[in-house]
PALUMVO-96323 format. One record per atom (N, C-alpha, C): x, y negated, z; residue in one letter. Coordinates in steps of 0.001 Angstrom, whole numbers, plus 500000, padded with zeros to 6 digits. Each point is the difference from the previous one (the first is absolute). Example, Ala and Ser with C-alpha at 12.3 -4.5 7.8 and 13.67 -1.06 7.14 Angstrom:
// PALUMVO-96323
513190505690507800A 499110498810500000A 500900498800500000A 499650498950499280S 500820498810500060S 499230498910500730S 
END
This chain:
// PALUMVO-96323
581236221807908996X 500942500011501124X 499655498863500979X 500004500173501212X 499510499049501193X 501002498961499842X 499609498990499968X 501380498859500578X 500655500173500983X 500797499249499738X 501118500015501616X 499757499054500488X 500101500517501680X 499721499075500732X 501633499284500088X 499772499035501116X 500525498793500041X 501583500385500273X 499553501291501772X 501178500664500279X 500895500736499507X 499099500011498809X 500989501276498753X 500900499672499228X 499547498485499303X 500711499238499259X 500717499628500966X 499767499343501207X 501026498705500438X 500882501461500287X 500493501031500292X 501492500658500005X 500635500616498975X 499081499836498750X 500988500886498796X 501264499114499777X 500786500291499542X 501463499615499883X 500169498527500747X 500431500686501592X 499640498985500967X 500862500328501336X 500700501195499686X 500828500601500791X 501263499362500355X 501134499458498716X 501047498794500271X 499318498645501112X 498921499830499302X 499775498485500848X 499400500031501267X 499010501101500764X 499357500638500825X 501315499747500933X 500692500910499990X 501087500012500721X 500715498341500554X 499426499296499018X 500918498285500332X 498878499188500692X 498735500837500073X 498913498817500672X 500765499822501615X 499286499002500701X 500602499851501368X 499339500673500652X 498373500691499983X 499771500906500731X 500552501628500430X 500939499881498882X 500725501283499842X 501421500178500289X 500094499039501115X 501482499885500552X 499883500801501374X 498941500073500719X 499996500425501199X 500577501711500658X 500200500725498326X 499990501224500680X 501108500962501214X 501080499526500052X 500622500540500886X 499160499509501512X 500102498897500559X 498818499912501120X 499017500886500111X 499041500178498716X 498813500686500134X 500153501713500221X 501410500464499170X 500229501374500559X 500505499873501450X 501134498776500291X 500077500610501734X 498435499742500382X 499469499544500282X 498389500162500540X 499519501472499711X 499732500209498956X 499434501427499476X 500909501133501158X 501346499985499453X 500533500868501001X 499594500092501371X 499748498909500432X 499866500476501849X 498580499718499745X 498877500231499509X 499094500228499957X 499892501379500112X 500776500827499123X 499924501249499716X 501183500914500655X 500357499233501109X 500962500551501124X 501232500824499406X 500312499411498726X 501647499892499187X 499752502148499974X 498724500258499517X 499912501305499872X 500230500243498851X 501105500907499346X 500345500367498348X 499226501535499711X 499038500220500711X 499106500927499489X 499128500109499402X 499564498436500797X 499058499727499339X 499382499696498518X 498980500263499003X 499864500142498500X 499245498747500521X 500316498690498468X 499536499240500385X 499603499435497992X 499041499276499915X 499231499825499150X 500077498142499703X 500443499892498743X 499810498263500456X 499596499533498566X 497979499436500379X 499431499793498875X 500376498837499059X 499816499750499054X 500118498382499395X 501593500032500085X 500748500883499799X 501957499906500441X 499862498621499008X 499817499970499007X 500233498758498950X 501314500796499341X 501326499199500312X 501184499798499553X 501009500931501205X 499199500996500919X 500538501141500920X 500912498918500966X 499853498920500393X 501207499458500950X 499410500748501079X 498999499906500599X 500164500581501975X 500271501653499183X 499266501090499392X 500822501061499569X 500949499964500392X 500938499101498551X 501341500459500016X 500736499369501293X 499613499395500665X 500738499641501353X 499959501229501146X 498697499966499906X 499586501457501359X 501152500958499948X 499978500748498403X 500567501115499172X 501187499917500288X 500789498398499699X 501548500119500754X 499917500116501196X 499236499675501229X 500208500182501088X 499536501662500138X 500016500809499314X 499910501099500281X 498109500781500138X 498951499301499453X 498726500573500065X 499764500361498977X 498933500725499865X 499526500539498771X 498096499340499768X 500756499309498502X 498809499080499921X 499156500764498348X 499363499617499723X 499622500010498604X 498680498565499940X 500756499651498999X 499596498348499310X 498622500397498852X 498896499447500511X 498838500147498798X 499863498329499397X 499615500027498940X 499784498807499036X 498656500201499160X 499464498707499205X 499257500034499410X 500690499629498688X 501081499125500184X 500966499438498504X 501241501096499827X 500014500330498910X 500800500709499484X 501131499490499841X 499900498374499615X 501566499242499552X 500401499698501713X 499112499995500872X 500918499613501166X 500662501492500650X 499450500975499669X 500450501717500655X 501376499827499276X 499879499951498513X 501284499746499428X 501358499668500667X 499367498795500384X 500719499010500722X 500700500868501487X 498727500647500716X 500616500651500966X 501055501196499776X 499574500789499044X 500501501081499813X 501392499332499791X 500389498908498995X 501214499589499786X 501087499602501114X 499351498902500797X 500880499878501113X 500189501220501124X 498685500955500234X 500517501352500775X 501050501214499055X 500483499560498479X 500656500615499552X 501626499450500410X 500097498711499646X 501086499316500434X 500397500087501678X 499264500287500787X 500095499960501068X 500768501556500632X 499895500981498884X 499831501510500365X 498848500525500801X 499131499653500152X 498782500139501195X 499059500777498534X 499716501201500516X 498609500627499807X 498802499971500360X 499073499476499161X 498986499407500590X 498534500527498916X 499316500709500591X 498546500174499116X 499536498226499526X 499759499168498956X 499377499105499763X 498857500445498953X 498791499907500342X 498950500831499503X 498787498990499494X 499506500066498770X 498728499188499379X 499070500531500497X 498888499199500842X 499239500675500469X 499173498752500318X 498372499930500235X 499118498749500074X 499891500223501883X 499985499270500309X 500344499964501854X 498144500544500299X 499233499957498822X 498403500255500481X 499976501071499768X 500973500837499471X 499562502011499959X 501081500335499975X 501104500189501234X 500890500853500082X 500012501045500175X 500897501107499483X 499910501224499539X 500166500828501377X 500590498982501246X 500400501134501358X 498652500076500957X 500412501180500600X 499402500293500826X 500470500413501090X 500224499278501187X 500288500388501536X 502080499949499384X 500527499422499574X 501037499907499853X 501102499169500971X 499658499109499813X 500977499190501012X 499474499423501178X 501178499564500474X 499764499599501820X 499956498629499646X 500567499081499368X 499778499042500297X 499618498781498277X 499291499496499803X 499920499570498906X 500421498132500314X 500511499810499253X 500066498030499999X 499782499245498741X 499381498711499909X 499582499636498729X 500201498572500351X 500904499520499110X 500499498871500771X 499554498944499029X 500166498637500389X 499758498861499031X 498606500246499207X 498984500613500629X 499131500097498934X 500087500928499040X 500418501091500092X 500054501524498970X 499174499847499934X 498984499240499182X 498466500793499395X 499022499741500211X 499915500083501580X 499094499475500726X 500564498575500814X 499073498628499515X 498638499994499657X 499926499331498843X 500720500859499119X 499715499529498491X 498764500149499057X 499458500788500356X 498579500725499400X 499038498810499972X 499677500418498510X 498405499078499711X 498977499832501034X 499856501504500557X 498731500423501323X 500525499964500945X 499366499752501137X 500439500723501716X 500051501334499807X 498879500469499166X 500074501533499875X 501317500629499579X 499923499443499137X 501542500359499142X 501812500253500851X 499866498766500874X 500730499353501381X 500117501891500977X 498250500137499836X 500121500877501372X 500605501488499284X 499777500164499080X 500028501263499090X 501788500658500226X 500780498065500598X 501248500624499740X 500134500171501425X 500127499464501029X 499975500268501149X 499042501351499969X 499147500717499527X 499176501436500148X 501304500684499473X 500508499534498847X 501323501077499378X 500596500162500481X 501015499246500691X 500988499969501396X 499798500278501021X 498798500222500236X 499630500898501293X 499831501062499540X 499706500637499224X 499869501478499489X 501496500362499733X 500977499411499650X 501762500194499930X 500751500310501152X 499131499354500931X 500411500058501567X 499932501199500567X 500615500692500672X 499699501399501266X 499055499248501311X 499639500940500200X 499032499786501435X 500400499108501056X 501503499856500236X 500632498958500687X 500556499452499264X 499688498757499961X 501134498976498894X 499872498674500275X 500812499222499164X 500032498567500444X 500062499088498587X 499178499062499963X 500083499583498877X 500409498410500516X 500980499325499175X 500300498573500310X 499985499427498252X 499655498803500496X 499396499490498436X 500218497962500328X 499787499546498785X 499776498653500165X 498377499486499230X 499647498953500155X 498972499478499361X 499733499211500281X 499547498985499116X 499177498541499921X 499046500024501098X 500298499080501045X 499529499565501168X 498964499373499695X 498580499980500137X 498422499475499824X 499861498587501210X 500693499943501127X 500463498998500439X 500549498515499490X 501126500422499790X 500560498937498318X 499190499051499956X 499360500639498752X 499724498844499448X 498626499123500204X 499731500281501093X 498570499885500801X 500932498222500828X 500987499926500051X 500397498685500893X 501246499596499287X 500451500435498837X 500681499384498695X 500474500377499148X 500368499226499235X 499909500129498275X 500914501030499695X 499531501069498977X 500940500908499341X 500943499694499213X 499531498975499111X 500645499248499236X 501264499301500533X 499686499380500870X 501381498769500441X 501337501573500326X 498835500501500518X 501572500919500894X 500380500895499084X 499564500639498695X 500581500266499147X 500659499363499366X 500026498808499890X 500835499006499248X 501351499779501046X 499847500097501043X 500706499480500840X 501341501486500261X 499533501076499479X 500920501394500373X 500426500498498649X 499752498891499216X 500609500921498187X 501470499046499789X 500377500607499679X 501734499985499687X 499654499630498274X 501192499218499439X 500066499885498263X 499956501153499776X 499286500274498655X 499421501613499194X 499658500494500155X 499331500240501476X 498644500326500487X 498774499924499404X 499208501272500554X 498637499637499424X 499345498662500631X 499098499522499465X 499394498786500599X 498394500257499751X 499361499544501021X 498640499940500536X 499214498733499801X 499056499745498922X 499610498518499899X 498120500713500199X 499089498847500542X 498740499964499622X 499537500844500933X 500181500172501368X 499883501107501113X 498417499687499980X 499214500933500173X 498742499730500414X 499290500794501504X 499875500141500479X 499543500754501553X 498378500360499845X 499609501511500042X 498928499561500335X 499348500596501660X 499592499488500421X 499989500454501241X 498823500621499977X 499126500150499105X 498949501362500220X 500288501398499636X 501349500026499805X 500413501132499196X 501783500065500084X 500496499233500653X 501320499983500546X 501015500440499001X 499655499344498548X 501049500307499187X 500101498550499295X 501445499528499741X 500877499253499617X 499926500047498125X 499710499138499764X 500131500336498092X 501048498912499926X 500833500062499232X 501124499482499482X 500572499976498617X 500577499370499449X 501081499988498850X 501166500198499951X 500668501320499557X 501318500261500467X 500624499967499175X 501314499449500044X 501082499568498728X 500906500882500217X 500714500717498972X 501135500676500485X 501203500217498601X 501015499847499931X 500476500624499169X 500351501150499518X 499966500886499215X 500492501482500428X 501665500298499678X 500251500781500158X 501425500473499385X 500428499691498586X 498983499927499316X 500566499694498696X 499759498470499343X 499875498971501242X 499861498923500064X 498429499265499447X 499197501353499956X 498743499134499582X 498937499992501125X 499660498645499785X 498847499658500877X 499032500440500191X 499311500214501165X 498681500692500132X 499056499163501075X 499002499935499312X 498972499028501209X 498718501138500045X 500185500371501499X 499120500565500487X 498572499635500423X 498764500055499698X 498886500014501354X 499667501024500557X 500997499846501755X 500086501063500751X 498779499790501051X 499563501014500936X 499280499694501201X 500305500901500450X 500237499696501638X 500494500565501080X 499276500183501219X 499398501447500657X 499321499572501006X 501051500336501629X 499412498467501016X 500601499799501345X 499312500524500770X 500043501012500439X 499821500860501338X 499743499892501362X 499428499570501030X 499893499647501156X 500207500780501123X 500666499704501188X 500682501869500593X 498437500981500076X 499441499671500662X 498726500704499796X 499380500584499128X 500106499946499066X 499582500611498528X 500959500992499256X 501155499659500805X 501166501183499430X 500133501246501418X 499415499503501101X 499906500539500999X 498694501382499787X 498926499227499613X 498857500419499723X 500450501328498838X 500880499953499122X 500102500187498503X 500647501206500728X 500687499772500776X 501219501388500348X 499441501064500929X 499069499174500887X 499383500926500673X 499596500816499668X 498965499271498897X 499462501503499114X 500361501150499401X 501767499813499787X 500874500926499665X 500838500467500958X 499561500122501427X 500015500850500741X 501340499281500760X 500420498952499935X 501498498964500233X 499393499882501603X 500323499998500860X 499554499476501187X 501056498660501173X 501352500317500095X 500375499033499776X 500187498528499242X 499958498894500149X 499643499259498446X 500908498725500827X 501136499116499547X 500377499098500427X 500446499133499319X 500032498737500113X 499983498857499186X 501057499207499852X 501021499499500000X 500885499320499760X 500161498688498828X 500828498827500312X 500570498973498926X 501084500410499299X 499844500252498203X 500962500526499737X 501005499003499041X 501062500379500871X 500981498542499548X 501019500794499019X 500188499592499247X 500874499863499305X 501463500791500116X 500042501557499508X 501551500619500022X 500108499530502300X 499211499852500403X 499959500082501470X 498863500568500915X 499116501132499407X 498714500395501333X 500684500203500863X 498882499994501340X 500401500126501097X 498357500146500609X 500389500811501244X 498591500119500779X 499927498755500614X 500915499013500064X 499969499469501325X 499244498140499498X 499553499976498129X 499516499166499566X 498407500365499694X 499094499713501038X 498433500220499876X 499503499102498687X 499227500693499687X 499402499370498951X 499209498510499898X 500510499134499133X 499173498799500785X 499311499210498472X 499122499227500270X 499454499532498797X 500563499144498824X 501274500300500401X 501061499036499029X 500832500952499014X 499917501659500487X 500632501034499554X 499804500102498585X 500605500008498854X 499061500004498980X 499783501866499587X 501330500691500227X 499205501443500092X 500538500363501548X 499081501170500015X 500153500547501337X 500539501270499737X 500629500977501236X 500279501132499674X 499339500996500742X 499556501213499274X 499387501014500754X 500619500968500678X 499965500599501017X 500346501149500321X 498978501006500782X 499840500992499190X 498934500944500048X 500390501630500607X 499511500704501107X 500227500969499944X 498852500694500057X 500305501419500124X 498857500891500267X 500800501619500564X 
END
């Protein structure tokens, strides 16, 4: 049996505490954004990779869209399925690897927020395989909005300090950041507790993206619009350009 990678372990029974990190406070902001992105249309079928723990889902879903949540962790779908049960909200939450999704020409609009997946992958290849999947999920006109590790960053400062500087008590924590800049991925040590209070120390690596290379990446999948944004925190907005201090940026892709 293959080992697990890093991303596999760090979410098994990870769904209670996932939910308490501070990056995961932002979501009502991030659906009003989504909405007038997508011109508050409830027709639209919309796809949202990496859901984790289903918060933008189950938010959209109360505001009336029709989403379906894909995962790679089973204990965090759990997790979703549970709170879209408590909620009364019907919601597809579906196991599925974001690098071979099963649709084809399905939805109008896909979103993958906080890093669904991509750019978690060992390879760039691996990276592009999921962005190829999500474009094959897409209809001929569609719009894809996403977040990701800004390749900017950490080119003019430390990953480290500013992860230390945005974790809340019981948070995961980030020690031993390494950068490499021939290859724009981050290796790290990630601490986390899980739900059932046991510790886990990760060696994760993460690759940072540069707009051009995600520009380059989409083109090829036929995206022709491609725009860049600073993505702040439970607040996007068009009206914050991307700047070298951003630590992720946000995409918005059409075709």
């Amino acid at each position: 049996m293959n080992k697990k990678q890093w991303y596999e372990s760090l979410f098994e029974d990870y769904g209670e505490k996932y939910d308490k990190e501070s990056f995961a406070q932002g979501t009502i902001g991030e659906c009003d954004f989504i909405e007038k992105e997508i011109n508050f249309s409830k027709t639209l079928k919309i796809i949202d990779i990496g859901c984790g723990t289903g918060r933008h889902s189950i938010e959209l879903s109360k505001r009336g869209y029709s989403v379906t949540g894909i995962d790679l962790s089973e204990s965090q779908l759990e997790k979703a399925r549970e709170k879209a049960k408590q909620k009364g909200l019907k919601i597809d939450f579906l196991k599925f690897d974001a690098r071979s999704l099963p649709f084809d020409k399905q939805f109008d609009v896909a979103i993958m927020m906080c890093e669904g997946g991509f750019p978690l992958m060992e390879t760039d290849e691996l990276n592009y395989e999921i962005l190829k999947s999500v474009s094959k999920a897409l209809k001929e006109s569609a719009k894809f909005i996403f977040t990701t590790l800004n390749g900017l960053f950490p080119i003019f400062n430390s990953i480290e300090e500013f992860c230390a500087s945005t974790v809340d008590k019981g948070n995961a924590t980030y020690h031993n950041n390494t950068f490499d800049l021939m290859t724009f991925r981050d290796y790290n040590i990630t601490k986390v507790i899980d739900d059932n209070g046991v510790e886990k120390v990760l060696e994760c690596n993460e690759r940072y993206y540069i707009p051009s290379e995600i520009t380059w990446l989409l083109k090829t999948l036929g995206f022709t619009k491609i725009e860049f944004f600073g993505a702040r925190l439970g607040a996007f907005s068009r009206e914050d350009k991307l700047t070298k201090n951003d630590f992720e940026m946000l995409v918005i892709a059409e075709r």
